[in-house]
MITOR-996843 format. One line per 3 residues: number of its first residue (from 1); for each residue x, y, z of N, C-alpha, C, O. Coordinates in nm, 2 decimals, decimal comma. Example, Ala and Ser with C-alpha at 12.3 -4.5 7.8 and 13.67 -1.06 7.14 Angstrom:
BEGIN
1	1,32 -0,57 0,78 1,23 -0,45 0,78 1,32 -0,33 0,78 1,42 -0,33 0,85 | 1,28 -0,22 0,71 1,37 -0,11 0,71 1,29 0,00 0,79 1,34 0,11 0,80 $
END
This chain:
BEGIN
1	2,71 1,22 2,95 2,78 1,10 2,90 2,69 1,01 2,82 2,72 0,97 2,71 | 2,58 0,97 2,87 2,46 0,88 2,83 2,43 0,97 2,66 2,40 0,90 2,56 | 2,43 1,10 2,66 2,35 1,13 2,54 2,44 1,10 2,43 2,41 1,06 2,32 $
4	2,56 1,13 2,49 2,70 1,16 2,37 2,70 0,99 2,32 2,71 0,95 2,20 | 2,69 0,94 2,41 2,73 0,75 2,39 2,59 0,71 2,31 2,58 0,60 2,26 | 2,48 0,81 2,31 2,35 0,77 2,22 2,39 0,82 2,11 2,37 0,74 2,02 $
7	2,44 0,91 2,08 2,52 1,01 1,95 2,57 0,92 1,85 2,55 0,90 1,73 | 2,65 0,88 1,93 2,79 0,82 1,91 2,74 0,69 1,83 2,77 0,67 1,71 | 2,63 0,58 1,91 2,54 0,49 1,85 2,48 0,52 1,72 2,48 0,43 1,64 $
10	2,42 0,65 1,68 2,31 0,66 1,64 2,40 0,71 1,50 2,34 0,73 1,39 | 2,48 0,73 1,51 2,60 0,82 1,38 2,68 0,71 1,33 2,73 0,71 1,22 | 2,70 0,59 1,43 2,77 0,51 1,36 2,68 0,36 1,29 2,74 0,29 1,21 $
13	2,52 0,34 1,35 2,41 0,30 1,26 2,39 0,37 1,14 2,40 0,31 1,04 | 2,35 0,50 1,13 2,36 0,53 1,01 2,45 0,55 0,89 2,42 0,57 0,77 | 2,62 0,51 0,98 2,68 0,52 0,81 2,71 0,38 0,82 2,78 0,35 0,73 $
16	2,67 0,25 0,91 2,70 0,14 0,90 2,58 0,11 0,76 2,59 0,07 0,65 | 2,47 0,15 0,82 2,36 0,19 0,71 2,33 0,20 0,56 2,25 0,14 0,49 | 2,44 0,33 0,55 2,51 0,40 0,40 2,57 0,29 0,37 2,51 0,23 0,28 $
19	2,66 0,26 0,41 2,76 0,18 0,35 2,66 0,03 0,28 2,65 -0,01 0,16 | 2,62 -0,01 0,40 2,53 -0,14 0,31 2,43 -0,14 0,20 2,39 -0,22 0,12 | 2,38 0,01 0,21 2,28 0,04 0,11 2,36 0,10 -0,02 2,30 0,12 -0,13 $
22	2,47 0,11 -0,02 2,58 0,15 -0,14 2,62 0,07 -0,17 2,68 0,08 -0,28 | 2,63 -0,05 -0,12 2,68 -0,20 -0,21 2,59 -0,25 -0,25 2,63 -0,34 -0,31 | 2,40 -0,26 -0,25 2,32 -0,34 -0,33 2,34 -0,27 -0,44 2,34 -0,15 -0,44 $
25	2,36 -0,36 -0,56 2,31 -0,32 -0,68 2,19 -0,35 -0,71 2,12 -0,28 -0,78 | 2,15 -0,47 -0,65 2,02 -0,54 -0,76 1,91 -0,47 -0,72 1,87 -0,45 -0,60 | 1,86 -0,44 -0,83 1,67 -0,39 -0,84 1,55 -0,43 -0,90 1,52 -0,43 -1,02 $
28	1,49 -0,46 -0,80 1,41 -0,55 -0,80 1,32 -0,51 -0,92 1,29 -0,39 -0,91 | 1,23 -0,58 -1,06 1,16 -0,52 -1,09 1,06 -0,46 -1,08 0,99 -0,52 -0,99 | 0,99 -0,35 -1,14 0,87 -0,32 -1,12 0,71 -0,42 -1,13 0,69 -0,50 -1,22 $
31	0,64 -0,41 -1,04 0,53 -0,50 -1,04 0,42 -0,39 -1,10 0,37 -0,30 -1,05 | 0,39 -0,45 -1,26 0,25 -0,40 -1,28 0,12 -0,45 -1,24 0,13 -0,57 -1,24 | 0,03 -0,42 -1,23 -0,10 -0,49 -1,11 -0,22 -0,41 -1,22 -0,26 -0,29 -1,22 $
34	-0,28 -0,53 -1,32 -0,36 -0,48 -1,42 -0,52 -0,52 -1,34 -0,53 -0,64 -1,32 | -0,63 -0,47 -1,31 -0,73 -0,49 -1,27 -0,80 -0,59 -1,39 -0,78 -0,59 -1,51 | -0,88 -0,66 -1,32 -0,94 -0,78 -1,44 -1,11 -0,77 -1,40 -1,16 -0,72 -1,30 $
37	-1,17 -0,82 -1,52 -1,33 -0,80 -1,53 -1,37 -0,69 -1,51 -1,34 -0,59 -1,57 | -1,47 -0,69 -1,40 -1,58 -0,55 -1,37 -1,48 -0,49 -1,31 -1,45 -0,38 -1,36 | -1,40 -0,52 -1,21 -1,34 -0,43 -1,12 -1,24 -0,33 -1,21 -1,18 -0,23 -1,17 $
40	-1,24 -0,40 -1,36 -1,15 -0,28 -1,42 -1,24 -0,16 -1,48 -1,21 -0,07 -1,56 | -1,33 -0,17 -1,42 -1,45 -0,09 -1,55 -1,51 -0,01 -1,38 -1,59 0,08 -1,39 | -1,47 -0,04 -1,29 -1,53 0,06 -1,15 -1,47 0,19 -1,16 -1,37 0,20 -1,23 $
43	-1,51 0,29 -1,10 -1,61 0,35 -1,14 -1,67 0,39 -1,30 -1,58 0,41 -1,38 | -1,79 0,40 -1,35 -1,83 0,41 -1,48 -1,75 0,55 -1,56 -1,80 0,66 -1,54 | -1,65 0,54 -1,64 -1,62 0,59 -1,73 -1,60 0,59 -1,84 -1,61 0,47 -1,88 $
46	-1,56 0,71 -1,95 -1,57 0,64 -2,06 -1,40 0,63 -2,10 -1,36 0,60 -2,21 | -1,33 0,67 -2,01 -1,16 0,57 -2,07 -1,13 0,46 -2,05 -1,02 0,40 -2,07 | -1,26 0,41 -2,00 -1,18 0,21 -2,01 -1,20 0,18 -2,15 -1,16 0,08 -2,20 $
49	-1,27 0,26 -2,23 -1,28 0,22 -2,40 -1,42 0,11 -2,38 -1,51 0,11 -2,29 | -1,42 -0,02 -2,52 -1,55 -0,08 -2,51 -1,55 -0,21 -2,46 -1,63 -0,31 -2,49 | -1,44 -0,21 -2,36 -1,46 -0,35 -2,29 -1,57 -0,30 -2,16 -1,62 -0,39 -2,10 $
52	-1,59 -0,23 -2,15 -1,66 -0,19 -2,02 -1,79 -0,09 -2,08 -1,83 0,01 -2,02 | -1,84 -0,14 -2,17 -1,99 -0,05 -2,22 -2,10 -0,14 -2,14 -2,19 -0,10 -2,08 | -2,07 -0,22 -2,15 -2,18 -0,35 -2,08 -2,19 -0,33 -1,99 -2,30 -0,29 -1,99 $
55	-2,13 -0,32 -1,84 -2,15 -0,30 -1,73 -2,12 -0,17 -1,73 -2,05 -0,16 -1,63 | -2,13 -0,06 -1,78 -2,12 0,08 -1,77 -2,29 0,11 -1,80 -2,35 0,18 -1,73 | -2,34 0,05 -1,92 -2,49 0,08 -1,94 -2,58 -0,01 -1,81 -2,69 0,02 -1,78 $
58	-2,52 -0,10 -1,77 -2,55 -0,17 -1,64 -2,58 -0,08 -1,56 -2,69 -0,07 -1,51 | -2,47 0,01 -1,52 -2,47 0,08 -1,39 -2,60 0,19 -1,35 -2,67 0,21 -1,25 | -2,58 0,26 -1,56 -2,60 0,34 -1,57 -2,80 0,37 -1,59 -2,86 0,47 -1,62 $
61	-2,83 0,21 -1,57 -2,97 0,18 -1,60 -3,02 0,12 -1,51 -3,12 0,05 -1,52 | -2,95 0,14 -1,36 -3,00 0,05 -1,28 -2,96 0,15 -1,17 -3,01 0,11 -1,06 | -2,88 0,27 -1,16 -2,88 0,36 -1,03 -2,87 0,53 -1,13 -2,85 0,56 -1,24 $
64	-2,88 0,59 -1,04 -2,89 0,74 -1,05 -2,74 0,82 -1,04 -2,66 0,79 -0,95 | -2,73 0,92 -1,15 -2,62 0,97 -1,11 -2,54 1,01 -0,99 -2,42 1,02 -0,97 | -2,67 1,02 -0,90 -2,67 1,05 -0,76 -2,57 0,90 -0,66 -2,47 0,92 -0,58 $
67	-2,63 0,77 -0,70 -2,61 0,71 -0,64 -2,48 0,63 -0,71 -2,41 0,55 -0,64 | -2,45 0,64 -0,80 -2,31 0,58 -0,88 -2,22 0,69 -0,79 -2,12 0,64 -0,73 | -2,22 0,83 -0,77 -2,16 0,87 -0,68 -2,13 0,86 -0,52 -2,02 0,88 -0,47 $
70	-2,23 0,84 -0,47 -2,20 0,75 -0,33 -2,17 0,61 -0,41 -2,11 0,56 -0,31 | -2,16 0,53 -0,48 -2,10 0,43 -0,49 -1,95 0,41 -0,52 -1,90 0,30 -0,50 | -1,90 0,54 -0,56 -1,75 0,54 -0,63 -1,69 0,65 -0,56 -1,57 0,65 -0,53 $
73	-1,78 0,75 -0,51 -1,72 0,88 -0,47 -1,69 0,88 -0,33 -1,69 0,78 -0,27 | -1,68 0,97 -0,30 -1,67 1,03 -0,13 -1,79 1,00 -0,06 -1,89 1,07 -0,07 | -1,79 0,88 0,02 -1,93 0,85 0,08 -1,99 0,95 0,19 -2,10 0,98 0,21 $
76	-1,86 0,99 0,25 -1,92 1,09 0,39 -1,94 1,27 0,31 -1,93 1,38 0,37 | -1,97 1,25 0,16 -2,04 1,39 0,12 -2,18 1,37 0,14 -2,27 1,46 0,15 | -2,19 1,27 0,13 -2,34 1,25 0,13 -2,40 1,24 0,26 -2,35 1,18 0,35 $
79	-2,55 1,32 0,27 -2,63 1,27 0,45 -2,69 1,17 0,38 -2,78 1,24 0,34 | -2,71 1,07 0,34 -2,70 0,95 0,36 -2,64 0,84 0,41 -2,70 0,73 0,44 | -2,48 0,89 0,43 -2,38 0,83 0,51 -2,39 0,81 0,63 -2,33 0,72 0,69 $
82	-2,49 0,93 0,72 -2,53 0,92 0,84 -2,66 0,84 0,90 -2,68 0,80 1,01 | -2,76 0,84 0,78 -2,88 0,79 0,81 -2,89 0,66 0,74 -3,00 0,62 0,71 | -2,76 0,58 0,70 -2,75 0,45 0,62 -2,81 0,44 0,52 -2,85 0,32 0,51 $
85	-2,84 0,50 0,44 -2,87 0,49 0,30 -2,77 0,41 0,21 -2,79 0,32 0,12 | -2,64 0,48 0,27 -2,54 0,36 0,19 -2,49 0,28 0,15 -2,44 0,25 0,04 | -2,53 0,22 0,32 -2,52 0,07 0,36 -2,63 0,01 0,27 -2,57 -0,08 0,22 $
88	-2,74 0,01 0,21 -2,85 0,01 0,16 -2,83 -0,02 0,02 -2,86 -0,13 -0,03 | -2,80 0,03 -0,01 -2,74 0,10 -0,15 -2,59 0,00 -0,20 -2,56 -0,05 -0,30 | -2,53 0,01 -0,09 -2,41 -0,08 -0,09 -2,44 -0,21 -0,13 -2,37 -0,28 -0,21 $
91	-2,60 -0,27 -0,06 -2,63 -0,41 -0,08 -2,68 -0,43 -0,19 -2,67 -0,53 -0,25 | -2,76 -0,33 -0,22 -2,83 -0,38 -0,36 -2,73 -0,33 -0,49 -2,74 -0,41 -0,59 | -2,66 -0,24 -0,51 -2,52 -0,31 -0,57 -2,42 -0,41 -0,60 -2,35 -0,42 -0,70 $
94	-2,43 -0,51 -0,44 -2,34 -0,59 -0,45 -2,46 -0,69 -0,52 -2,43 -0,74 -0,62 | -2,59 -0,73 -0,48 -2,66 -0,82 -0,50 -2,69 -0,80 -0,70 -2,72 -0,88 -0,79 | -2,66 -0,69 -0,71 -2,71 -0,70 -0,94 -2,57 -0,66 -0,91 -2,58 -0,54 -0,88 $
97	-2,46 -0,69 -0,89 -2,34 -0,66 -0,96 -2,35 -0,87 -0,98 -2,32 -0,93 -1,08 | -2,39 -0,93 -0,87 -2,32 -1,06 -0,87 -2,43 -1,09 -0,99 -2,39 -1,15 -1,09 | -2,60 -1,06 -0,99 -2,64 -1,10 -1,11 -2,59 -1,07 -1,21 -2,60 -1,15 -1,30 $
100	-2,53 -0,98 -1,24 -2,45 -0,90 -1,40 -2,35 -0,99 -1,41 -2,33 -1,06 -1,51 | -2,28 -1,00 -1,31 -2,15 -1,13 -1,36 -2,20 -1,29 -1,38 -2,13 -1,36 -1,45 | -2,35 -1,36 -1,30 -2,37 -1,45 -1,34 -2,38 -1,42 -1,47 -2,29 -1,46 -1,55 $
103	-2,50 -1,34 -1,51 -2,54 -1,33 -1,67 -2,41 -1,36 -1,77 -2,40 -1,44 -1,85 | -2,30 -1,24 -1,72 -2,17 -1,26 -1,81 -2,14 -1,40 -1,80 -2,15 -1,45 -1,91 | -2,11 -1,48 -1,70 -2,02 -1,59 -1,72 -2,15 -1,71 -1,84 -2,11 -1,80 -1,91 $
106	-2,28 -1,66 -1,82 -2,35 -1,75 -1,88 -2,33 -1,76 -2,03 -2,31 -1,85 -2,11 | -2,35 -1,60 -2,02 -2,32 -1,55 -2,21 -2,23 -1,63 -2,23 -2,24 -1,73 -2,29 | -2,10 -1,59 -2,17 -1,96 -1,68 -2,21 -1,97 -1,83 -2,23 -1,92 -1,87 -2,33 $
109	-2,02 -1,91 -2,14 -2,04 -2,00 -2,13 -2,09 -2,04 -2,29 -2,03 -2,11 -2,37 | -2,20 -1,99 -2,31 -2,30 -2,04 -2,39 -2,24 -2,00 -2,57 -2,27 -2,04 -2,69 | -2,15 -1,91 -2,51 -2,08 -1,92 -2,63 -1,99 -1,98 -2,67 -1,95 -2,01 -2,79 $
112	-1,95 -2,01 -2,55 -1,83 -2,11 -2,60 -1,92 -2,30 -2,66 -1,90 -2,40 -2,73 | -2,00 -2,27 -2,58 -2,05 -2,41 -2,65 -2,11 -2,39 -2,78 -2,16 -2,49 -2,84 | -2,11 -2,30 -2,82 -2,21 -2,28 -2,97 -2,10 -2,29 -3,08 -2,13 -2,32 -3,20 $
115	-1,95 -2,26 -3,01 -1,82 -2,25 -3,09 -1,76 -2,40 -3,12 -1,70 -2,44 -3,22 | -1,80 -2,48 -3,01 -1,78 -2,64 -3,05 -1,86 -2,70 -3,11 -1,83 -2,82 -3,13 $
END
């Protein structure tokens, strides 16, 4: 009796269900989510085109092909993942990524006052 009366619940949620999901019409639009600055230029390739040569020859003059891949790629292919190399590696990344963006905002800066 108990299972039939769960049946019975569980058949008449789902076309109460159907029915409400067949009267929305409205659809919501799509959300595009465009990445901005460096974070659009992570990892170094060459299809972001030449907004991203600057911090691509950045990357590419300051870590090893080796380590741009533990930085973008599959961290646990590497044994360095186990003996913290990464962690390592992770910090001195974040410490010249934040110098590369001071530099950027300065250039900008300094250009814009040369424009006034």
């Amino acid at each position: 009796m108990k299972l039939s009366a769960i049946s019975v619940a569980i058949i008449l949620a789902g076309a109460a269900g159907v029915a409400f999901a067949g009267g929305q019409t409205n659809v919501m639009p799509p959300i595009n989510v465009h990445p901005a600055g460096v974070a659009a230029c992570a990892p170094p390739n060459g299809t972001t085109g030449h907004a991203c040569d600057g911090y691509n020859q950045f990357l590419r003059a300051n870590f090893t092909p080796r380590q741009i891949g533990m930085l973008f790629g599959a961290r646990t292919s590497y044994p360095e993942y186990l003996t913290g190399g990464i962690d390592r590696l992770q910090k001195r990344y974040d410490t010249l990524l934040q110098q590369y963006v001071a530099s950027q905002r300065a250039s900008a800066n300094a250009a814009s006052v040369a424009a006034k």
